[in-house]
C-alpha positions, -999 to +999 in steps of 0.1 A: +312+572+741+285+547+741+251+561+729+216+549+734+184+543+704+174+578+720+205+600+708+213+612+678+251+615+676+256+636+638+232+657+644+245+668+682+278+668+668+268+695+640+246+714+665+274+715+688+296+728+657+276+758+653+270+766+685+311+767+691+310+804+668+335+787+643+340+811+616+333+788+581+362+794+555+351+765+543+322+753+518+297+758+511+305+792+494+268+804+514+286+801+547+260+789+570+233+809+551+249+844+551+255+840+510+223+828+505+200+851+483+169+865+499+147+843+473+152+810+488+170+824+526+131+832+530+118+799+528+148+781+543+152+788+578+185+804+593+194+774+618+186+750+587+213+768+567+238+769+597+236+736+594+245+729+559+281+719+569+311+701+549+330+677+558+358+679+588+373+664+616+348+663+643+320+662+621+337+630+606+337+610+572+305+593+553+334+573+533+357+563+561+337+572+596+352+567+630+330+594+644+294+606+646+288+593+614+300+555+625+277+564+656+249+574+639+251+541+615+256+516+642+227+527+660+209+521+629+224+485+622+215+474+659+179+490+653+171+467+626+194+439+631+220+448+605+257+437+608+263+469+591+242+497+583+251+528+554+236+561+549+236+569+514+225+608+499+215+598+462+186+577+468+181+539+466+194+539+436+227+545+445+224+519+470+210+490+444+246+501+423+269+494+454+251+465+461+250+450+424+282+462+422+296+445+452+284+411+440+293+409+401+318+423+382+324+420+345+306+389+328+296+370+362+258+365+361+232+382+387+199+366+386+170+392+389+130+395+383+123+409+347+105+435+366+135+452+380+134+493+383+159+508+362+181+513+386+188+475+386+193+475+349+215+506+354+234+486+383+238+456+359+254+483+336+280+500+359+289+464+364+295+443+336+271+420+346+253+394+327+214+396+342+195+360+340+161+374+340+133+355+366+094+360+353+073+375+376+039+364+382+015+391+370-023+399+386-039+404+349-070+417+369-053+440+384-027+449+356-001+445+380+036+425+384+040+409+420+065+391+432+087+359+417+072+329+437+108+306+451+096+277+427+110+301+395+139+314+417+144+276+423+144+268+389+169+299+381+194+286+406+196+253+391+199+263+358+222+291+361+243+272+391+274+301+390+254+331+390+270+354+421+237+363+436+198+366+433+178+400+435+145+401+447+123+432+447+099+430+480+078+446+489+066+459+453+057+492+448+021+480+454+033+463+488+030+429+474+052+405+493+067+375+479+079+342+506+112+356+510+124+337+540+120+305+517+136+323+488+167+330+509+168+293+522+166+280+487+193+307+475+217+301+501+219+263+496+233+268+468+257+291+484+251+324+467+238+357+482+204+375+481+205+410+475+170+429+484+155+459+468+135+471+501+132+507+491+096+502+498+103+485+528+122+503+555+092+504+575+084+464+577+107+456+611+077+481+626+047+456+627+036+425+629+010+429+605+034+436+579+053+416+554+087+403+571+117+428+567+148+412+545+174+408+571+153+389+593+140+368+561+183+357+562+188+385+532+225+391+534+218+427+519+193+450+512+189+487+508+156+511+518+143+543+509+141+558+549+125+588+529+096+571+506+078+558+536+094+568+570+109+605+581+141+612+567+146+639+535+141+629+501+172+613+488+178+595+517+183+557+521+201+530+540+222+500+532+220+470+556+242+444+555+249+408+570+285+395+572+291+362+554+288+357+518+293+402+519+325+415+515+316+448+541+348+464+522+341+459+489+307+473+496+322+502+512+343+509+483+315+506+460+293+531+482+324+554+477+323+547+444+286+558+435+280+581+462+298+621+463+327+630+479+303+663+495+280+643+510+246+672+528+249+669+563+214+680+564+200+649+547+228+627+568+211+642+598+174+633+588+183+596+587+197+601+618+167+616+634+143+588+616+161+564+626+159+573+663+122+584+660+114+547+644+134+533+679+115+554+700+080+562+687+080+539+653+054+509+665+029+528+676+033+555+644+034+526+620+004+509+637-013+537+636-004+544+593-017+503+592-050+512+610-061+544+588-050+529+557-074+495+565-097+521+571-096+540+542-094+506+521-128+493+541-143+530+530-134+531+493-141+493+486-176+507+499-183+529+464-195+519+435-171+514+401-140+514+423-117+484+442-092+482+465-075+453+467-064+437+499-053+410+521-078+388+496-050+384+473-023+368+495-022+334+484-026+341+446+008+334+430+038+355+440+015+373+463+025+356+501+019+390+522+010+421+517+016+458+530-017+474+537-001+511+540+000+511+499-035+518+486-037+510+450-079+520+435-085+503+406-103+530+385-115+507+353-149+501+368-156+542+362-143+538+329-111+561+336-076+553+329-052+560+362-043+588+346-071+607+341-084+598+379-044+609+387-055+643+365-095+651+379-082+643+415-050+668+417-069+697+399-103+690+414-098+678+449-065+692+456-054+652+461-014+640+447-017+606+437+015+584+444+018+575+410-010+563+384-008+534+357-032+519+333-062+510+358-048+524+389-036+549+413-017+545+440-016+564+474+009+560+503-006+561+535+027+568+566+032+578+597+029+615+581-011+611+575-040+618+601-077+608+603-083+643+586-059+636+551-077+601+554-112+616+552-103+639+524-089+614+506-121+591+508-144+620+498-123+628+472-127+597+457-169+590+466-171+625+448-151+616+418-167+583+417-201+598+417-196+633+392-164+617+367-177+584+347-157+578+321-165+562+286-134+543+281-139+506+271-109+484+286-122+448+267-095+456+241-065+455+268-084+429+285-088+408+255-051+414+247-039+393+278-069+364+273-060+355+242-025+364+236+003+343+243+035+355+258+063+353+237+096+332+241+115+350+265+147+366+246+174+354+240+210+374+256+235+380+227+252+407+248+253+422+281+234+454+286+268+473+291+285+461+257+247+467+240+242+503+259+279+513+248+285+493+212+282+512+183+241+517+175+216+528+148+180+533+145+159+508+125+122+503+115+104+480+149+087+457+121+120+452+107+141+448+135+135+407+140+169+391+148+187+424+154+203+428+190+185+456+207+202+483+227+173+496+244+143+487+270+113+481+258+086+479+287+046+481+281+025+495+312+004+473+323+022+455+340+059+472+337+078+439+330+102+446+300+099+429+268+130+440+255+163+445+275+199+459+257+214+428+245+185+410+236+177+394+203+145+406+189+122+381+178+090+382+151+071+371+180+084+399+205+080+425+174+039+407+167+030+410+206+040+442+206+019+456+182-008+438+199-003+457+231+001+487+214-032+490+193-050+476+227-039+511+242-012+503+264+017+525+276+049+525+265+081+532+285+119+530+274+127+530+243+139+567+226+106+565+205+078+561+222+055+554+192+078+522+185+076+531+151+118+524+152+139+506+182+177+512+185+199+484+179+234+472+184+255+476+148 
């Protein structure tokens, strides 16, 4: 049967399930629903919990589909010019393993920005891998990583000339683009593949105005988080895949690997149904996210003590397009950490922040907003602008970046896996010069890790440091979070 970018073969198939009258002695132990206790069957809707299905014959196979799962997948590789398209159920995350894992095995290198999300790192782990760490170029006004401009990937692909594959985050978090389509040429000359963190991204093949999706940069495979930004339920993503320098069945025995054997129809269905609402409706809805969020950018760069950067940055380094649907408000110039803007803004206006960091907070602006959330949202901020002025002084952090120079990068004694696994102990920071260390050590701004498990730590890594720290920045990783010790390998 041949369907069109307006069906939606799983989720027919399920609906046509239910409305056979099977009776289930099958799981889930609920049985569509009639199981359920009152205190969640109340908010959960009787046709919603019908629907929570298991696995069988004509409802087919997320690990080997032939069915309306290999329907509902197909449509979504010819959507967005995929060779092959997956669903996955646990998030990006589980994507980024079967991709990483698909690539590099035991000791072969991977080349990826230091800022990767731990989920890279985790990926690197699962594998074996030995990372060769790219630096990203970082927006010091701004506090913010961006991307890694092609002259350092360059550079990494000379040096490290039988590394597997290069990983490239794009967009960011913040929508910060970096020239992919040149990174990709420079990549595949040297005959290796580029794998593409899009989990920010899954919306890009939806406008002109927006940074260029990885597949049609020449990315040979990439995975995106359809829930962060477009309609399908949390936890879904896709995997999108070009043929070539991808083996399509090692990456299928990699997503078996990482992903459950009970996959939730439910969530299997949402990506179905996004997919076909992004074929039939998703320029004009993503047009339409574009315009309110220029609008609400235009609006807040209007009030005093706060910014909102834009399309003025492209150009800077590692900064070659840019996503205007993330709104990131620099919050410094009203003397409030992200944080406390994050804290006066959920408790005051009734207003959930994406995410907050040192000088910023973040908002996601999608096809699920209207000219009424967009209005809040700016009043929100005029009012908190006006009525919250912090007395924090930010020359300390400022200073910190002026007049300190980065450190050597470290040097790899280990891979993460053999570091993350060896045998460890717990040792005074101050003390820990020259001792492989089996933990990450990352210092918001800008999130790029200092310290990865494997890495030797240096007297200069162990000075900067402290310097960040007394400036007041955040610390993430590592099982203390004062630093006072750092685990190392034995």
């Amino acid at each position: 049967m041949h369907f069109k970018q307006t069906d939606t073969p799983l989720l027919q198939a399920m609906q046509h399930y239910v409305e056979d009258g099977a009776i289930p002695f099958h799981t889930p132990g609920h049985k569509m629903g009639k199981g359920m206790h009152p205190r969640l069957r109340q908010f959960v809707s009787a046709e919603t919990l019908a629907l929570d299905l298991a696995l069988m014959a004509e409802l087919d196979d997320l690990h080997e589909p032939h069915g309306c799962i290999k329907a509902a997948q197909d449509l979504a590789a010819e959507l967005y010019g995929a060779d092959h398209s997956f669903f996955v159920v646990n998030g990006t995350t589980g994507g980024i393993y079967a991709m990483i894992l698909t690539i590099a095995g035991p000791k072969e290198k991977i080349i990826v920005p230091r800022n990767a999300h731990r989920s890279i790192i985790g990926g690197i782990i699962l594998s074996g891998a030995t990372p060769v760490f790219m630096q990203p170029e970082v927006d010091y006004e701004l506090g913010l990583a961006m991307g890694v401009t092609p002259e350092t990937v360059e550079k990494a692909v000379e040096q490290h000339p039988d590394a597997k594959g290069v990983l490239i985050i794009n967009p960011t978090y913040y929508g910060v683009a970096t020239d992919l389509k040149r990174i990709v040429d420079i990549v595949h000359a040297r005959n290796m593949a580029v794998i593409v963190d899009e989990a920010h991204g899954p919306h890009l093949k939806f406008s002109s105005r927006l940074p260029l999706q990885a597949l049609d940069a020449g990315a040979d495979i990439c995975a995106q988080s359809t829930h962060k930004i477009i309609g399908a339920m949390t936890q879904c993503s896709m995997v999108h895949c070009r043929e070539g320098r991808i083996s399509v069945p090692r990456l299928k025995a990699m997503l078996q690997l990482v992903q459950s054997t009970s996959p939730n129809y439910i969530l299997m269905a949402s990506l179905d149904v996004a997919r076909m609402q992004m074929a039939t409706e998703g320029r004009q809805l993503i047009e339409r996210a574009i315009d309110l969020a220029e609008w609400v950018r235009a609006e807040i760069n209007k009030i005093p003590g706060l910014y909102c950067f834009g399309a003025e940055k492209v150009g800077n380094p590692g900064v070659y397009a840019f996503d205007p649907t993330k709104v990131t408000v620099t919050v410094k110039g009203l003397g409030l950490k992200g944080a406390e803007a994050e804290r006066i803004l959920r408790h005051k206006y009734k207003v959930q922040v994406e995410l907050s960091d040192m000088y910023n907070i973040l908002f996601l602006i999608t096809l699920g907003d209207s000219e009424r959330e967009a209005q809040a949202l700016v009043d929100a901020l005029r009012d908190l602008a006006e009525n919250h002025v912090g007395k924090r002084d930010f020359t300390a952090v400022d200073d910190v970046y002026s007049t300190t120079t980065y450190p050597e990068p470290p040097v790899q004694a280990l891979s993460p896996r053999r570091a993350l696994f060896g045998n460890t102990r717990i040792v005074p920071f101050r003390e820990a010069a020259g001792r492989i260390c089996a933990e990450i050590v990352t210092f918001y701004p800008p999130g790029i890790p200092l310290l990865c498990p494997g890495e030797i730590i240096s007297e200069d890594i162990i000075q900067y440091c402290l310097r960040l720290q007394e400036a007041g920045l955040h610390i993430s990783g590592p099982e203390d979070y004062t630093l006072n010790t750092i685990k190392v390998v034995e």
